[in-house]
C-alpha positions as CSV (number, residue, x, y, z in Angstrom):
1,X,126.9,94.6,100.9
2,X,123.9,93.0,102.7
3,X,120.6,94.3,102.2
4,X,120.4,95.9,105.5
5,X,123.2,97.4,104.4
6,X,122.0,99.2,101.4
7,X,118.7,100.2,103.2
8,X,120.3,101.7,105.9
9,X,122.7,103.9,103.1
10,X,119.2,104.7,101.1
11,X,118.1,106.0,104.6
12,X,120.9,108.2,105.9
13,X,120.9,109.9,102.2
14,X,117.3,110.2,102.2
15,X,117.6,111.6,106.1
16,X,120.5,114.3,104.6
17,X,118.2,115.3,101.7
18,X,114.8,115.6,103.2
19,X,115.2,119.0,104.1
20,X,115.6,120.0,100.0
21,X,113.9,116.9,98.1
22,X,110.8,118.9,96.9
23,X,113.3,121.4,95.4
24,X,115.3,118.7,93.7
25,X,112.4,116.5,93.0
26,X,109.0,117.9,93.2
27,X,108.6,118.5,89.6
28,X,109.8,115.4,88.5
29,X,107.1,113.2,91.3
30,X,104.5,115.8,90.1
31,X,104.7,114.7,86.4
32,X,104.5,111.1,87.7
33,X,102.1,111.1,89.9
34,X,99.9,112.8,87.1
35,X,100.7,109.8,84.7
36,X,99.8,107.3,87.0
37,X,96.6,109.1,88.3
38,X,95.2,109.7,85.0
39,X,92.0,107.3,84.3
40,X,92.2,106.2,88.0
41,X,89.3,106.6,90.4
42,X,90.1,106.7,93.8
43,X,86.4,106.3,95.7
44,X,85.3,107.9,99.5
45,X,85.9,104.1,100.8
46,X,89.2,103.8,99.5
47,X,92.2,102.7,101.3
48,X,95.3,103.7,99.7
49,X,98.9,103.2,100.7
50,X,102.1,105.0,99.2
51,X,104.9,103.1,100.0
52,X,108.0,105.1,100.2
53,X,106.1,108.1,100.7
54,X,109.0,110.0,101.1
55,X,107.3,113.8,101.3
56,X,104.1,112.7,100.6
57,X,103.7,114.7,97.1
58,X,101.2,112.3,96.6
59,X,98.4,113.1,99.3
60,X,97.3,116.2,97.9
61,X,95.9,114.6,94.6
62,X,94.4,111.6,97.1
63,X,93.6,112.5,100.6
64,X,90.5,114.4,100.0
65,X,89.3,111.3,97.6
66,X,90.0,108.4,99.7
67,X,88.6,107.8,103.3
68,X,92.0,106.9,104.8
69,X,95.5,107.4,103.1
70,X,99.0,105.6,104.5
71,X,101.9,107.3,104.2
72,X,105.2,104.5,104.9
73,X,108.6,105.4,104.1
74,X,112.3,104.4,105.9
75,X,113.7,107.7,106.4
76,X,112.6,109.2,109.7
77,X,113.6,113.1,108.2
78,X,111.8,112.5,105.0
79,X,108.6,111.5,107.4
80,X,108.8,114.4,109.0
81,X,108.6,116.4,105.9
82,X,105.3,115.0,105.2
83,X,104.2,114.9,108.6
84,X,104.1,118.8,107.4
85,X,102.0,118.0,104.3
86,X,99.7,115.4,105.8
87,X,98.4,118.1,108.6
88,X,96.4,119.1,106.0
89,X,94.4,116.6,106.0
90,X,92.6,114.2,109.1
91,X,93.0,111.0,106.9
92,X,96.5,110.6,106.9
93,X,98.4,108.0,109.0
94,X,102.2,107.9,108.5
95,X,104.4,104.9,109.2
96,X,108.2,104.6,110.1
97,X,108.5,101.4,108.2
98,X,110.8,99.4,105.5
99,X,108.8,98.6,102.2
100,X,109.7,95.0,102.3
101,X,108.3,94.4,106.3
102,X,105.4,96.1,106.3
103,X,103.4,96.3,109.3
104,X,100.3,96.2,108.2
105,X,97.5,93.7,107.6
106,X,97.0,91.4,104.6
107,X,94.8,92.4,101.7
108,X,93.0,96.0,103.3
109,X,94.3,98.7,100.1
110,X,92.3,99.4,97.4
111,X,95.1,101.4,95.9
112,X,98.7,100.7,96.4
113,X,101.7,103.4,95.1
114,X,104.8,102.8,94.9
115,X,106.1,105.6,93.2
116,X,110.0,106.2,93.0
117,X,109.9,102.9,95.4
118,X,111.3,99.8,93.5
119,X,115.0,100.5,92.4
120,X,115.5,102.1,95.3
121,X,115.3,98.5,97.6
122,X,117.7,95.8,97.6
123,X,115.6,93.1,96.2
124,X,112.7,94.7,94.1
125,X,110.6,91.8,93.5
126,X,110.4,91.3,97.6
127,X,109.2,94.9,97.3
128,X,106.9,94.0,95.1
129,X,105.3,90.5,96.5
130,X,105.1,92.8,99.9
131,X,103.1,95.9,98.5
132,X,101.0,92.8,96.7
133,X,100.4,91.1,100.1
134,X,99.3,94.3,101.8
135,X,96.6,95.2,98.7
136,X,93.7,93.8,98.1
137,X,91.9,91.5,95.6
138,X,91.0,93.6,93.4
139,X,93.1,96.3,94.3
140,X,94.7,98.7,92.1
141,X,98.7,98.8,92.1
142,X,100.5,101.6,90.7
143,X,104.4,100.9,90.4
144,X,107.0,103.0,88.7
145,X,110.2,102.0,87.6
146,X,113.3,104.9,86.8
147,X,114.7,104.1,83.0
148,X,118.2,104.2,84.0
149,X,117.7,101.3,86.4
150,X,115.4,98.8,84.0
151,X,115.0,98.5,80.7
152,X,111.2,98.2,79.5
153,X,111.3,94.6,79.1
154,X,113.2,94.1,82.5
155,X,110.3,96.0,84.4
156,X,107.2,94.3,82.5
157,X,109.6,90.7,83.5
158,X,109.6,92.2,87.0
159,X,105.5,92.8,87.5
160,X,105.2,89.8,85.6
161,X,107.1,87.9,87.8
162,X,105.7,88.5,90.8
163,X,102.4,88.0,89.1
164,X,101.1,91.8,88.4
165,X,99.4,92.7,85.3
166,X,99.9,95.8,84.0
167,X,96.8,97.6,83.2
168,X,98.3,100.7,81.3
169,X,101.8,101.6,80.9
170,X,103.3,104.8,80.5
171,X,106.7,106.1,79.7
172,X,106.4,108.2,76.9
173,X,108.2,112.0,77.8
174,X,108.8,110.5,81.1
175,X,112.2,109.6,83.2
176,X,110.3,106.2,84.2
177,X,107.8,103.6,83.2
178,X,104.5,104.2,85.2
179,X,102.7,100.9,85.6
180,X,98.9,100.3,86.5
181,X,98.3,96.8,87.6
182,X,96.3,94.4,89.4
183,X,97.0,90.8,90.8
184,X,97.6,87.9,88.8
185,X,95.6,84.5,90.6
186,X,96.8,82.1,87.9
């Protein structure tokens, strides 16, 4: 199966299940989101993207921090669900876009998520070196990684390879490994 393939099947489930993600899932992003957030200081002048947005759980525990916040996610359906949460807010763009051809500049986020992102996509570390390109400098990259798809050392190998280092790590009481990193220049 190509990878067009697989990312067009990730989008018609995601399009079937928008309508009752929060009710499946909600709890479960909550507790991650938490995890990931904790320690992290998200300034009035930040930029922050979640990639793979997918209801945009996310925006209420950033969008009244940050000075802009960019929602992206595949699904149209699962847009349109946090279309609903980001009117909210007047800092909230959301893009119809795939995680691995984003359309957006090089080096602008101060914050990148991509929470519930990577073992959804064909090619995770093409994920990865993408949501790097779009971040800045000295950005701060949050990435989490399910347990039944890697194995600890397979998802520090993974940030590693595609030259993140991982700040904090957390997995304890948790379905995934939450990862806080920044870019690697060496």
């Amino acid at each position: 199966m190509s990878e067009w393939d697989k990312k067009r099947d990730l989008m018609h489930r995601y399009d079937l299940t928008a309508h009752i993600y929060d009710m499946q899932y909600a709890e479960e992003q909550t507790t991650k989101i938490r995890a990931a957030l904790e320690g992290l200081k998200i300034e009035k002048h930040s930029l922050v993207l979640d990639a793979g947005c997918g209801t945009g759980l996310l925006f209420g525990y950033v969008a009244d921090k940050a000075e802009t916040t960019v929602g992206l996610d595949i699904s149209r359906k699962i847009l349109l669900q946090a279309k609903k949460r980001a009117k909210n807010f007047q800092n909230i763009r959301l893009i119809l876009a795939d995680a691995d051809n984003m359309p957006l500049k090089e080096n602008i986020f101060s914050h990148v998520f991509g929470i519930t992102l990577i073992q959804n996509m064909p090619n995770p570390a093409k994920t990865l070196n993408e949501i790097r390109r779009v971040a800045k400098d000295d950005a701060v990259i949050v990435v989490t990684g399910m347990k039944k798809a890697f194995t600890l050392e397979g998802f520090e190998g993974l940030l590693r390879d595609v030259r993140l280092e991982i700040i904090s790590l957390r997995y304890e009481s948790l379905k995934c490994y939450v990862a806080v990193c920044t870019k690697i220049y060496h």
